[in-house]
MIGU-508156 format. One record per residue (C-alpha): x, y, z. Coordinates in steps of 0.25 Angstrom, whole numbers, padded with zeros to 4 digits, always signed. Layout:
XYZ
...
//
This chain:
+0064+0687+0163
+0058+0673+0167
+0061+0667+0154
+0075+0673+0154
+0076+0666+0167
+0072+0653+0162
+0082+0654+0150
+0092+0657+0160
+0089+0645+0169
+0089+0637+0158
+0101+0641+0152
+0109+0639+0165
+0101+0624+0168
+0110+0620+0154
+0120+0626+0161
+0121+0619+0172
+0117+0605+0165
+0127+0607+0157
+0136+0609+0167
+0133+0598+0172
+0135+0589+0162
+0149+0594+0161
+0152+0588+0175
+0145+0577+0173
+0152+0570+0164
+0166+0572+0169
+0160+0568+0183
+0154+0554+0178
+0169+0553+0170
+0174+0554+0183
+0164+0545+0190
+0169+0534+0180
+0184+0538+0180
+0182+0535+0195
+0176+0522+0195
+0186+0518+0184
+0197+0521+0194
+0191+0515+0206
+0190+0502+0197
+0204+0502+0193
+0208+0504+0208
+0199+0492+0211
+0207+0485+0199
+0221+0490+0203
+0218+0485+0219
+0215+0470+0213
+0228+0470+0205
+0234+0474+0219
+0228+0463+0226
+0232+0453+0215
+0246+0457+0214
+0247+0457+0230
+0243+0444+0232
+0252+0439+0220
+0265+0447+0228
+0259+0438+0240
+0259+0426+0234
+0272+0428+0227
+0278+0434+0240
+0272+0419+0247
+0278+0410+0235
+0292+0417+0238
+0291+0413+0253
+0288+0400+0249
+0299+0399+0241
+0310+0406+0251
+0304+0394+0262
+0304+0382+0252
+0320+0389+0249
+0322+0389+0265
+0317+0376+0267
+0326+0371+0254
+0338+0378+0260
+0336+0371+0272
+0334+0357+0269
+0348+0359+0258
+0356+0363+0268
+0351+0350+0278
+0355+0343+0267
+0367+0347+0265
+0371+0345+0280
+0366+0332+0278
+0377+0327+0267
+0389+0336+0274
+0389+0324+0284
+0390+0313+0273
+0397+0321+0265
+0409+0325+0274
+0408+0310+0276
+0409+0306+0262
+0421+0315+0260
+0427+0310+0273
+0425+0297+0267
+0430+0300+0254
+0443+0306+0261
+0446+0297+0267
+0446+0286+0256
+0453+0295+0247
+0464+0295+0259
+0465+0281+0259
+0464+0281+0243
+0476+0289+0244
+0485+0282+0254
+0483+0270+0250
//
């Protein structure tokens, strides 16, 4: 009986080593496949970051440009109050000696 005993427990120690080894590779592939993807997340939130700040920085160029527009815009349309004068002026003037062009 003893030795039957020993067989037995024998028999069931591979057993259970082999049972062991059947989960122990899929769980070290799992290990892996989750330190993969917590490298790919680390990858995926520097892209963000780099994209964000080139949507700032694109964003801040187009403010620029809509205030250098304004400012544009603004100093066109002083000029051109500034030449209606000289131009109504200059057309009065130009009136006036085609007038006297005309009745003479």
């Amino acid at each position: 009986k003893v030795l039957q005993a020993l067989q037995r427990d024998t028999i069931q120690a591979k057993t259970d080593s082999l049972q062991e080894d059947i989960y122990e590779k899929p769980m070290v592939e799992l290990d892996r496949l989750v330190e993969k993807q917590k490298e790919t997340h680390r990858r995926m939130l520097e892209q963000l970051l780099l994209v964000e700040r080139s949507h700032k920085q694109t964003v801040d160029d187009l403010d620029d440009e809509k205030k250098k527009h304004v400012e544009y815009m603004e100093k066109s349309d002083e000029f051109t109050n500034l030449l209606k004068p000289s131009a109504h002026s200059s057309w009065l003037r130009t009136g006036r000696q085609t007038h006297y062009f005309t009745e003479a």
